[in-house]
C-alpha positions in Angstrom: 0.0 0.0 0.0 2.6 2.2 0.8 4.1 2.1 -2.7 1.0 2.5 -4.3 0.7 5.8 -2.2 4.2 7.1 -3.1 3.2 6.3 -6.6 -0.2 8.8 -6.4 2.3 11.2 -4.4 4.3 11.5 -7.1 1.7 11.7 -9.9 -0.1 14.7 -8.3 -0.1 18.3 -7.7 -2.6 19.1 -5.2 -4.2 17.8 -2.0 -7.7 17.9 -1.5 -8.9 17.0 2.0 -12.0 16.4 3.4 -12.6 17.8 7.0 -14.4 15.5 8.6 -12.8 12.4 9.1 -8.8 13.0 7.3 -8.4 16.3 9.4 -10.5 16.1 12.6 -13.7 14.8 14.3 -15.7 17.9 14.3 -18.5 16.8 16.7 -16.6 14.9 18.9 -17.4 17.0 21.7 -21.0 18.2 20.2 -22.1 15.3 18.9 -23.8 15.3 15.8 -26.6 13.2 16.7 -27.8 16.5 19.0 -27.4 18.5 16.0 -29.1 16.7 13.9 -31.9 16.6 16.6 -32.0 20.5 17.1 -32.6 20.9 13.4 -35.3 18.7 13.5 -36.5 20.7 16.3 -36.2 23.6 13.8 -38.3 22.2 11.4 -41.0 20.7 13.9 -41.3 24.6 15.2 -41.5 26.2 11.6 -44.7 23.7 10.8 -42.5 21.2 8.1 -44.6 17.8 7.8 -41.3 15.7 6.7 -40.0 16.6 9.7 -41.7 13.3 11.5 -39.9 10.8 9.0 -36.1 12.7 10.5 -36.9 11.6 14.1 -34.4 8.9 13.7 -32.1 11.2 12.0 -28.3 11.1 13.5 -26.5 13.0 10.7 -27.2 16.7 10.2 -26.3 16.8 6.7 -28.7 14.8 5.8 -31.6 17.0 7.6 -30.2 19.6 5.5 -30.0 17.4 2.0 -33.7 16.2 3.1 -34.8 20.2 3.5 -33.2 20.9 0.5 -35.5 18.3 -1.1 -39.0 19.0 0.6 -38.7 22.3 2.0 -38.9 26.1 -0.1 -35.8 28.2 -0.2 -36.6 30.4 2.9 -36.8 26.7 5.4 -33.4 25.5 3.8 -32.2 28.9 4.5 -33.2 28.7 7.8 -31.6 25.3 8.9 -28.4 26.3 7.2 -27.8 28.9 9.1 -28.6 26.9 12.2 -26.1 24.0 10.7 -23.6 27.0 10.2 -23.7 28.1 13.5 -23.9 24.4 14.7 -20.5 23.9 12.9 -18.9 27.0 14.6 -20.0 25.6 18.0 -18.5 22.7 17.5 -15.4 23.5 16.1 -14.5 24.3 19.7 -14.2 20.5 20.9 -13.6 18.7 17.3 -10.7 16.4 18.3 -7.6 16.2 15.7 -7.7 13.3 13.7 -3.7 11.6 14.7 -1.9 12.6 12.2 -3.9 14.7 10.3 -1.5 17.6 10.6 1.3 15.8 10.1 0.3 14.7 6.4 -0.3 18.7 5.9 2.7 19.4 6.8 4.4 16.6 4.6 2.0 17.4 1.5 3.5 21.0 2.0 7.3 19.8 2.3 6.6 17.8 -1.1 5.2 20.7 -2.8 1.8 19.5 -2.6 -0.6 22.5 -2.9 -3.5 21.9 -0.5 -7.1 22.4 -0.3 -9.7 21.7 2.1 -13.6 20.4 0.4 -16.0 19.9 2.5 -19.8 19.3 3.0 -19.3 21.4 6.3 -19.5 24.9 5.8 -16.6 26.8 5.0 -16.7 29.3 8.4 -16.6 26.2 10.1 -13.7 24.9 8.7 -11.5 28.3 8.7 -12.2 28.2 12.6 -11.0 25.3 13.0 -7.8 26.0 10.8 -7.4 29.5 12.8 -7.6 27.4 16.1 -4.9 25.0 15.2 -2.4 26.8 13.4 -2.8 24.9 9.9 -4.5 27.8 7.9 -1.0 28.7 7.0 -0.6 25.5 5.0 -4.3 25.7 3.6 -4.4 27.4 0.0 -7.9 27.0 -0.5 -11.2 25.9 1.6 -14.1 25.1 -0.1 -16.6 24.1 2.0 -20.4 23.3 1.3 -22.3 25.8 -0.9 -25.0 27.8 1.3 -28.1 26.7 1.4 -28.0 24.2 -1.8 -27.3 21.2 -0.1 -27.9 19.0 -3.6 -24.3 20.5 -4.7 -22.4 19.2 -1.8 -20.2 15.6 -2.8 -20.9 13.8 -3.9 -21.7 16.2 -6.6 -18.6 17.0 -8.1 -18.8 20.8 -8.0 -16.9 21.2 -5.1 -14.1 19.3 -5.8 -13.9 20.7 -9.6 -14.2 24.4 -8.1 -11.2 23.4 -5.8 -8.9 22.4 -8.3 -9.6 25.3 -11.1 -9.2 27.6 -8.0 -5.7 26.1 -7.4 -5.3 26.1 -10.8 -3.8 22.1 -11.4 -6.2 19.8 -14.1 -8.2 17.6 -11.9 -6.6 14.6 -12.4 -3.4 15.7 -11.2 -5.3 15.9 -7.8 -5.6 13.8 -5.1 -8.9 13.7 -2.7 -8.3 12.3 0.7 -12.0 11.3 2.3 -13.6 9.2 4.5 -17.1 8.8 3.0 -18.3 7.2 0.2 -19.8 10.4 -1.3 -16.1 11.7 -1.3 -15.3 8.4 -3.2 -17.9 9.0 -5.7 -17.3 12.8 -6.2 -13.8 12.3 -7.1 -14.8 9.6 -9.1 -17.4 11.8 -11.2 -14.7 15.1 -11.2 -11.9 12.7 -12.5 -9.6 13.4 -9.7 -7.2 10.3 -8.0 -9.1 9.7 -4.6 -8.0 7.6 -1.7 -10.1 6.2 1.2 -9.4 7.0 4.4 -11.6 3.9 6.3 -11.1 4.8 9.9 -14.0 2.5 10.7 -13.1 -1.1 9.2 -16.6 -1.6 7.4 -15.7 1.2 5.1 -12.5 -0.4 3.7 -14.3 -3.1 1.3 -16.8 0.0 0.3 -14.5 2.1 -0.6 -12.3 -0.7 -2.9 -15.3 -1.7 -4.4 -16.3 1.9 -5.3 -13.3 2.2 -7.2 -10.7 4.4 -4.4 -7.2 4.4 -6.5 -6.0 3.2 -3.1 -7.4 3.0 0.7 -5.8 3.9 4.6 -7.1 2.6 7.8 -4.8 5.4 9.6 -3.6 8.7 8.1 0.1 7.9 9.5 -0.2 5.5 6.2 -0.5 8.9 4.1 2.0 10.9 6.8 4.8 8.2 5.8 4.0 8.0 2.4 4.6 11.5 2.0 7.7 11.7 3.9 9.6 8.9 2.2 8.8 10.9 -1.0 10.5 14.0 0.8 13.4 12.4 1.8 13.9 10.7 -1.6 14.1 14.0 -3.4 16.4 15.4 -0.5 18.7 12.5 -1.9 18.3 13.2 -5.6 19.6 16.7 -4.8 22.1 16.4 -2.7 25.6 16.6 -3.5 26.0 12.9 -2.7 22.8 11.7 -5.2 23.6 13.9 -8.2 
């Protein structure tokens, strides 16, 4: 696996992560089932008759997707802006994913340019960045598109808007995710993906969905990277030319 890695390392330009999952656990201490409840709450309160069939609901994305669906602009609007705020919230106890930060910090020392694209919104994700000292290594964050919750991934928007931004062909990037709707949007956007399964259900899903490789731990990525870093360090040193 780890060659296979080295290989996509050295076939790309750019880094796309997704947040939630490759760089940190963003509900760890608010957890998302509660969001997802609160928004449900939202809807009960503003009269929404789908609301009933989200009682079980434990992912707040998907109250959004599912608003986006049944409800008029003005409702989506309305739980976005509660999801936003949600996001902020929680951004406060979100627990780094180990090693998260160190495959930043090697995609940077390999040249990689790097972008965050995310379903969670983008405020969310810049706080998070400020808190832990990594928006200096960010070049981009894309996160989900307000209040149009049918152009998150795995539509392939995102990921395409990313990589014109940083201005490298989409498939000399690389998307790091842990869901199969990352899978599938890099899939559709033509862009290298690999699966980051941190639970060990996902790992079959994601090789059958067609991931170019998959990790069960983001060390996998972190090493990866540096061997590539220390083998140009050799090619251009005194010793290797």
């Amino acid at each position: 696996m780890s060659a296979a890695l080295e290989q996509l390392g050295r076939e790309v330009r750019a880094l796309l992560l997704d947040f939630d999952g490759p760089v940190c656990s963003i509900f760890a201490g608010y957890p998302a089932p509660i969001v997802a409840r609160e928004l449900v709450q939202l809807l009960v309160a503003r009269g929404a008759a789908f609301a009933t069939d989200l009682a079980d609901e434990s992912d707040p994305l998907e109250v959004l997707r599912r608003t986006g669906v049944e409800a008029d602009s003005g409702l989506t609007r309305a739980i976005e802006d509660a999801l936003i705020a949600a996001e902020v919230r929680a951004t406060a106890t979100a627990e780094p994913t180990p090693c998260g930060r160190e495959v930043i910090v090697a995609a940077r020392q390999v040249g990689l340019s790097i972008a965050v694209v995310s379903n969670n919104s983008r405020q969310a994700v810049e706080a998070y960045l400020r808190t832990h000292r990594l928006n200096q290594h960010i070049r981009l964050v894309v996160g989900r598109m307000y209040a149009a919750p049918d152009r998150m991934k795995p539509n392939p928007e995102p990921i395409l808007r990313a990589a014109n931004a940083l201005g490298v062909d989409p498939n000399l990037c690389l998307l790091l995710g842990d869901s199969l709707s990352d899978i599938e949007g890099a899939k559709a956007s033509g862009t290298r993906v690999v699966g980051f399964a941190n639970k060990s259900e996902k790992k079959p899903i994601f090789e059958q969905a067609g991931a170019d490789a998959v990790v069960t731990s983001m060390k996998e990525v972190a090493r990866a990277l540096v061997r590539l870093d220390d083998a140009a360090g050799d090619s251009t040193s005194p010793s290797g030319s």
